[in-house]
C-alpha positions in Angstrom: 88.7 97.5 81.9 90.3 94.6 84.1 93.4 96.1 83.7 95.4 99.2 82.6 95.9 100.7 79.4 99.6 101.3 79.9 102.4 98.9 80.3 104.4 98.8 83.6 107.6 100.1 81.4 105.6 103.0 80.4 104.4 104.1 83.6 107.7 104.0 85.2 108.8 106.3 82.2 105.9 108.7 83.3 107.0 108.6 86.9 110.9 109.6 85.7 109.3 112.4 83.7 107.4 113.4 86.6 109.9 113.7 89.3 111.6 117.4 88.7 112.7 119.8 91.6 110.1 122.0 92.4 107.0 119.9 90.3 105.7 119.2 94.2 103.7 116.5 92.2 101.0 115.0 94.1 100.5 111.3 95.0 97.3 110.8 97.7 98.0 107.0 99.4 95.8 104.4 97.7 94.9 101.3 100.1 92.7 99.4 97.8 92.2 98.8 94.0 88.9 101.1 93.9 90.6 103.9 95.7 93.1 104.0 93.1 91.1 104.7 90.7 89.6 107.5 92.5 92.7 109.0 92.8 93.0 108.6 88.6 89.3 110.3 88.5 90.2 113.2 90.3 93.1 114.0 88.2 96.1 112.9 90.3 99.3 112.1 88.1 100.4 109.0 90.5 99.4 107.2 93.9 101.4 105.8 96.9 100.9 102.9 98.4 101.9 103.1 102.5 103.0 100.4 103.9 101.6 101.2 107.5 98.3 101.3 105.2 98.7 98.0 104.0 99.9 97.0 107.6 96.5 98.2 109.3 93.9 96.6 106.8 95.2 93.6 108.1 94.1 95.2 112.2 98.4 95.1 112.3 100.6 98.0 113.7 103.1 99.2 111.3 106.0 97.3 112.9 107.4 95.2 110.1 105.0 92.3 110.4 103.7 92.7 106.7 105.7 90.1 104.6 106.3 90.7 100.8 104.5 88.3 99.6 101.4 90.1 100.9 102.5 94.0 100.2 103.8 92.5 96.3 100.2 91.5 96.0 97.9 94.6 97.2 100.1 96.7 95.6 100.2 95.1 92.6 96.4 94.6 92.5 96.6 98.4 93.3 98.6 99.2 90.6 96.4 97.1 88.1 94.0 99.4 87.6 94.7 102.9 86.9 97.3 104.4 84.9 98.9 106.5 87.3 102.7 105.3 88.0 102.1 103.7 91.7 105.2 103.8 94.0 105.0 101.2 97.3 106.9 101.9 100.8 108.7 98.4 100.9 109.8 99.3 104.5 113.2 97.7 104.7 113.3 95.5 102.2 112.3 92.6 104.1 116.0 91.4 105.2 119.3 91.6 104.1 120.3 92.9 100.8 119.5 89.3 99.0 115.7 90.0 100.1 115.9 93.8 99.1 117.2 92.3 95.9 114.2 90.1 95.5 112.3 92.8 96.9 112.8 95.2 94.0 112.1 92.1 91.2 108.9 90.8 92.9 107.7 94.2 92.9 108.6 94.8 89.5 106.5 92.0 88.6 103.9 93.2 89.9 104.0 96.4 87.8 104.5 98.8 90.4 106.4 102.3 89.2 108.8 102.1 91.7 109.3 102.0 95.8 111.3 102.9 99.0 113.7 101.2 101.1 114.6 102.7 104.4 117.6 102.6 107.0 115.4 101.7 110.2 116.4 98.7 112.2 113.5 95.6 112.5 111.4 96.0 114.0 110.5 99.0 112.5 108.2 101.7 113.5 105.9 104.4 112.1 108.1 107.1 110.9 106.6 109.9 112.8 106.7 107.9 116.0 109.5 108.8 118.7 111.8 105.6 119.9 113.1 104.9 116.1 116.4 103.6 115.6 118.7 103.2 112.1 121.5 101.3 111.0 124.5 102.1 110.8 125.8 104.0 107.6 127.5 100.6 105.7 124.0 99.0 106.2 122.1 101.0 104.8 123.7 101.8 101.9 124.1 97.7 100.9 120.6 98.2 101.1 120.0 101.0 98.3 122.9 99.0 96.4 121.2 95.8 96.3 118.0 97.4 95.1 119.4 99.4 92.2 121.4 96.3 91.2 118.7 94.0 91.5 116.0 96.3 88.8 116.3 95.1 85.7 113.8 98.3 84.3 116.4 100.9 84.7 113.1 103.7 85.1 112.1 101.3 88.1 112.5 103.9 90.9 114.8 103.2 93.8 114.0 106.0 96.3 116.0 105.9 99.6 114.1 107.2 103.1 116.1 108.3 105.9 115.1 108.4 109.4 117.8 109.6 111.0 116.0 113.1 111.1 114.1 111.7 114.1 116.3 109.6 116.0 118.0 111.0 118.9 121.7 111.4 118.9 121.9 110.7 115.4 122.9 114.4 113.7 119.7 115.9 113.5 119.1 117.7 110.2 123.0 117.5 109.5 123.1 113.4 110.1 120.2 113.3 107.7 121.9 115.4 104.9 124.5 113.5 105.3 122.8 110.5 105.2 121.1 111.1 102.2 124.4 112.0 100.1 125.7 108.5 100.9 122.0 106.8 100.2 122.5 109.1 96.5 126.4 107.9 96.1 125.2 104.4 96.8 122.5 104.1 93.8 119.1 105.9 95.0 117.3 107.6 92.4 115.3 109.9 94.9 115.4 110.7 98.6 112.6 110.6 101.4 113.9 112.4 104.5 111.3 111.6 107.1 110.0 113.5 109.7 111.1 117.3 108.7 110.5 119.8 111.3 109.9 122.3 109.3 109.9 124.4 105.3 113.4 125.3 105.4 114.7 121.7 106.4 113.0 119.9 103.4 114.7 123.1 101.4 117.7 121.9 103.0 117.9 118.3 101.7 116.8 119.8 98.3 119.9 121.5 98.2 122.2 119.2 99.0 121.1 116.6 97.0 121.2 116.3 93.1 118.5 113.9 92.7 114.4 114.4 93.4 113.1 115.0 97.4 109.7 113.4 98.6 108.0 115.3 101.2 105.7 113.0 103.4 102.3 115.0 103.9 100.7 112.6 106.9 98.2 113.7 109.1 98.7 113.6 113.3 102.9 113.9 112.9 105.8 115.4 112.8 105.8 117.9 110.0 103.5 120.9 109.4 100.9 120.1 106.6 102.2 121.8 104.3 100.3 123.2 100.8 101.7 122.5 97.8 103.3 125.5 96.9 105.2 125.8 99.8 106.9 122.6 99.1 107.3 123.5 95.5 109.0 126.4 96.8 111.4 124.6 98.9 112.3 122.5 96.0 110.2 119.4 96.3 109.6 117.2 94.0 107.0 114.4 94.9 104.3 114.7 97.7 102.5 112.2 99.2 99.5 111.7 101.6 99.8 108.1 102.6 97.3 107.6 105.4 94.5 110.5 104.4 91.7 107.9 102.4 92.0 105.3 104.8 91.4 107.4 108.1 88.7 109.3 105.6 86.8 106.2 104.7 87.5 104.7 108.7 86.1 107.7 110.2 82.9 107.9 107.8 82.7 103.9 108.3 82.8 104.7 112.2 80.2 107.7 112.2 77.9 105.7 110.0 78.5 102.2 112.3 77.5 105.2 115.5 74.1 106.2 113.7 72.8 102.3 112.7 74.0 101.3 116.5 72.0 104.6 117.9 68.9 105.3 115.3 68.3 101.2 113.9 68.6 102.5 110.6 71.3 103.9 108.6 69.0 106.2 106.9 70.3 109.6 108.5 73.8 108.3 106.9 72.7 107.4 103.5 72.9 111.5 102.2 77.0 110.7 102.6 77.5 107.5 101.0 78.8 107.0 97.6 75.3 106.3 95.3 74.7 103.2 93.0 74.8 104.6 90.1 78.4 106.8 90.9 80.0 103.1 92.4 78.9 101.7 89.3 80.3 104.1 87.2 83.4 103.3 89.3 84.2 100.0 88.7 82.8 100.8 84.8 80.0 98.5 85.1 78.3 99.5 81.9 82.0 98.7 79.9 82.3 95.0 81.3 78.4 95.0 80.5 79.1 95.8 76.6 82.0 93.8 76.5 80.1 90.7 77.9 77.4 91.3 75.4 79.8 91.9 72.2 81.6 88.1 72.9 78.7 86.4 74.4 76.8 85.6 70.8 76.6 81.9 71.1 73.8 79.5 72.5 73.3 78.9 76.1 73.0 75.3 77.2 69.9 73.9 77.4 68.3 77.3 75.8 69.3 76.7 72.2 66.8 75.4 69.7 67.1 71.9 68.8 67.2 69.9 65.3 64.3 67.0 64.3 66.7 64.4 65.1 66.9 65.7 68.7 70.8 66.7 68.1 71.8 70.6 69.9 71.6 73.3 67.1 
């Protein structure tokens, strides 16, 4: 109930065992606890936790203002509750490679499956955004280094995210490749090329990489939404939608805020809300309820019946 069934150690076993060429496994972003475990419900075999997600429940722009402190704790409390393997963008490790070494314990701590360091510069910015800019080669790379020294789960996943794809003047698809190959030869377990054009350049990372390739499925950007199987058939491993609940619950918070404001009543609205009984069923309200009931089988105070001499029974 409060928490998952599985350890942290076995999750991050389930993510390795997950993560083949070609699986195209799916991970829908989660942004809160009880969205996880919807993800779980519907049968999803992990969940991503977007750090420009994290960023805009707290009404900030995904710029690098999130500190870890704050993204170690949501996606921990995230990660809690279902026993999907959960991985978390840590954006860029939150300062030099001492933090990104920190970065990858705190986060371990907090049971997450594994996360993602990229080579942007700080500020950062929303990877499907023009303007970006990335370190140089030698930075980067202390960066993936740091984190794959720092794990001390060797099944913790250090995946590396390039952004090179999208920065002009930096290579294009070539840069990117070849930026990837040095992330791999520096310790990352898995790649993140952001901001494909197209199919055949995430089947060109595949190829030139021996270790598992994330394709990042967000609405509004750079990259065709592509099904499934055509990432499967480019050699994809791991898919992700990181931003699709929380503009699906804002835009069904907005329409329903429209018909109170228009109608003074949120009647017309109610047909598409989420019912009692199904949140209830949820959050297992009827488990904590039998568990409460199984321990709970002493007196109450000031209820209990009472001996001659006046004493508490």
């Amino acid at each position: 109930m409060l928490y998952s069934s599985l350890t942290a150690a076995e999750k991050r076993a389930r993510l390795r065992q997950l993560l083949e060429p070609g699986a195209a496994v799916q991970f829908p972003g989660a942004y809160t606890p009880l969205s996880g475990k919807l993800v779980e419900e519907q049968g999803f075999q992990g969940l991503y936790i977007s750090g420009a997600v994290l960023a805009n429940e707290l009404a900030l722009p995904d710029i690098g203002l999130t500190t870890l402190t704050e993204v170690a704790q949501r996606a921990g409390q995230i990660a809690r509750v279902t026993d999907l393997p959960a991985i978390v963008d840590a954006d860029t490790g939150f300062g030099e490679p001492m933090n990104v070494a920190r970065t990858i314990q705190e986060l371990e701590n907090a049971g997450l499956a594994g996360c993602h360091i990229e080579d942007q510069i700080n500020p950062k910015r929303c990877g499907h955004l023009d303007n970006k800019a990335v370190v140089d080669l030698a930075t980067a790379t202390q960066r993936v280094a740091a984190a794959a020294s720092a794990r001390r789960d060797e099944n913790f996943l250090v995946m590396a995210r390039t952004d090179i794809r999208g920065v002009d003047g930096a290579g294009g698809l070539n840069g990117a490749i070849d930026r990837a190959k040095a992330l791999v030869d520096a310790g990352a377990d898995s790649i993140f090329p952001e901001a494909m054009k197209d199919l055949s350049e995430f089947e060109a990372v595949c190829n030139a990489v021996d270790v598992p390739v994330l394709a990042n499925m967000t609405e509004f950007g750079k990259s065709e939404l592509f099904t499934r199987e055509q990432l499967a058939s480019a050699g994809v491993a791991l898919v992700i939608y990181p931003v699709t609940l929380l503009r699906s619950a804002l835009g069904a918070m907005e329409r329903t805020l429209s018909t109170i404001r228009s109608e003074g009543t949120q009647q017309d609205a109610v047909g598409e809300m989420l019912t009692r009984a199904r949140l209830y069923e949820l959050v297992d309200y009827e488990g904590y309820n039998g568990f409460d009931s199984s321990v709970f089988n002493f007196p109450v105070p000031g209820l209990e019946t009472r001996t001659d001499s006046g004493a508490d029974a």
